[in-house]
N, C-alpha and C positions, 0 to 999 in steps of 0.2 A: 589293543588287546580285546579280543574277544570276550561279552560277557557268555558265561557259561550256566548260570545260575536259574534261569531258567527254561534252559536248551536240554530236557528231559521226558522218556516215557518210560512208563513201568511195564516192565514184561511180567505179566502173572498168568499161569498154566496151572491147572489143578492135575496131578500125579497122582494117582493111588498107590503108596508105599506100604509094603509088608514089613511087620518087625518081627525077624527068622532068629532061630537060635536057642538053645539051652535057657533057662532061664537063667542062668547066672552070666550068659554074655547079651540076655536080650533086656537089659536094667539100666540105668543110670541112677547111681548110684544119689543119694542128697537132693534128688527133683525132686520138688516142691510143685510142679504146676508142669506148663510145657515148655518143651526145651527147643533152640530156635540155634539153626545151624548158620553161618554162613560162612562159606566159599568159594573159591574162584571158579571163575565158570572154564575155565581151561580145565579144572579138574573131571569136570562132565561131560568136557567137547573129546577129550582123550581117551577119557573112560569106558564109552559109548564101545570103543574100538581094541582095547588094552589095557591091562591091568597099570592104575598112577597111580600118585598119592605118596603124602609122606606125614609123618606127625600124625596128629590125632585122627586124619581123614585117607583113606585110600577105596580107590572108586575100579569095579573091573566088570567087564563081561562074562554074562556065563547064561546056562540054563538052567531054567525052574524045576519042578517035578514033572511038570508036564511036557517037554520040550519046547518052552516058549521059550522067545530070547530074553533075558531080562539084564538088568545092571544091578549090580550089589553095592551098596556102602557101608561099607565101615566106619565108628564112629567109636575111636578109643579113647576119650579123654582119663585123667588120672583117675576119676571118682567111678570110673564104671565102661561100659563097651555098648553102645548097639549094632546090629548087624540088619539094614532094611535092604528091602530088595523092590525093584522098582519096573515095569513095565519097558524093556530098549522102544518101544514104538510110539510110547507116550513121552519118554522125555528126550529122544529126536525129534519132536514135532516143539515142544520147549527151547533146547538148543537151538533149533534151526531159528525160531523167530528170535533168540538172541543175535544170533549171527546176521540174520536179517538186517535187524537196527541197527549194529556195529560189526562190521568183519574185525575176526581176529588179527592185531597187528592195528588198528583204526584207534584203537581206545583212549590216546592220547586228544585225535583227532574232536573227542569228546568230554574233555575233563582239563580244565585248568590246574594242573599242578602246581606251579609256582603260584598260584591266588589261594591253594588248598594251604601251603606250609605256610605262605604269610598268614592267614586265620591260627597257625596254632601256636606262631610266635611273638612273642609280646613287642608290645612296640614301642620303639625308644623314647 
C-alpha cells in the first residue's frame, strides 16, 4: 500500500469575491469573525459552465453590471444567505491548476481511502 500521507500540494489562488445582494440576503447571520466555506471542487469545475449546486451551496454563470463574465455563489445556510460573485477568468485560472495537479476522475489515484476510515474507526 502506497503511503499517501505525505504525497501533497496546496493549490492557493487569490480570487477577488463581491458580496452582491439586499442586505438582508448579503448576512450571515450569528458570524462572530470569518466564515470559511468549503467544497467540492466539482462544484466550481461545473459552475464555471452552468448553473449546480444543491443544499447550502449553488455555483452558476452569469454577467456582472458591466458585461464581464463572472460566477455567482450562493451560500444558504440556516442562520442566513450570502450571495458572492466572483471574476469566471480568475477562478478558471484556479480550477485549471487544480485540474492540473489531479484530473477529474484521478482523485482516488490520490487519497488513500481505506487508511482515511481505518483513522476514524477505533481499533479492536
Amino acid at each position: 500500500m502506497r503511503d499517501f500521507s505525505a504525497d501533497h500540494t496546496l493549490v492557493s489562488h487569490t480570487v477577488e469575491a463581491e458580496l452582491i445582494g439586499s442586505d438582508d440576503l448579503s448576512t450571515l447571520l450569528g458570524a462572530t469573525g470569518p466564515v470559511v466555506w468549503v467544497f467540492g471542487r466539482d462544484l466550481l469545475l461545473e459552475g464555471l459552465g452552468e448553473p449546480t449546486g444543491d443544499g447550502d451551496v449553488h455555483v452558476w454563470p452569469s454577467l456582472d453590471g458591466r458585461g464581464r463574465a463572472v460566477v455567482l455563489v450562493e451560500l444558504c445556510p440556516p442562520s442566513g444567505a450570502a450571495l458572492v460573485q466572483l471574476r469566471s477568468a480568475e477562478l478558471a485560472r484556479f480550477v485549471d491548476r487544480m485540474v492540473e495537479l489531479v484530473a477529474p476522475g484521478n482523485e482516488s489515484d490520490h487519497l488513500d481511502v481505506d487508511a482515511g476510515i481505518a483513522a476514524l474507526l477505533p481499533t479492536p
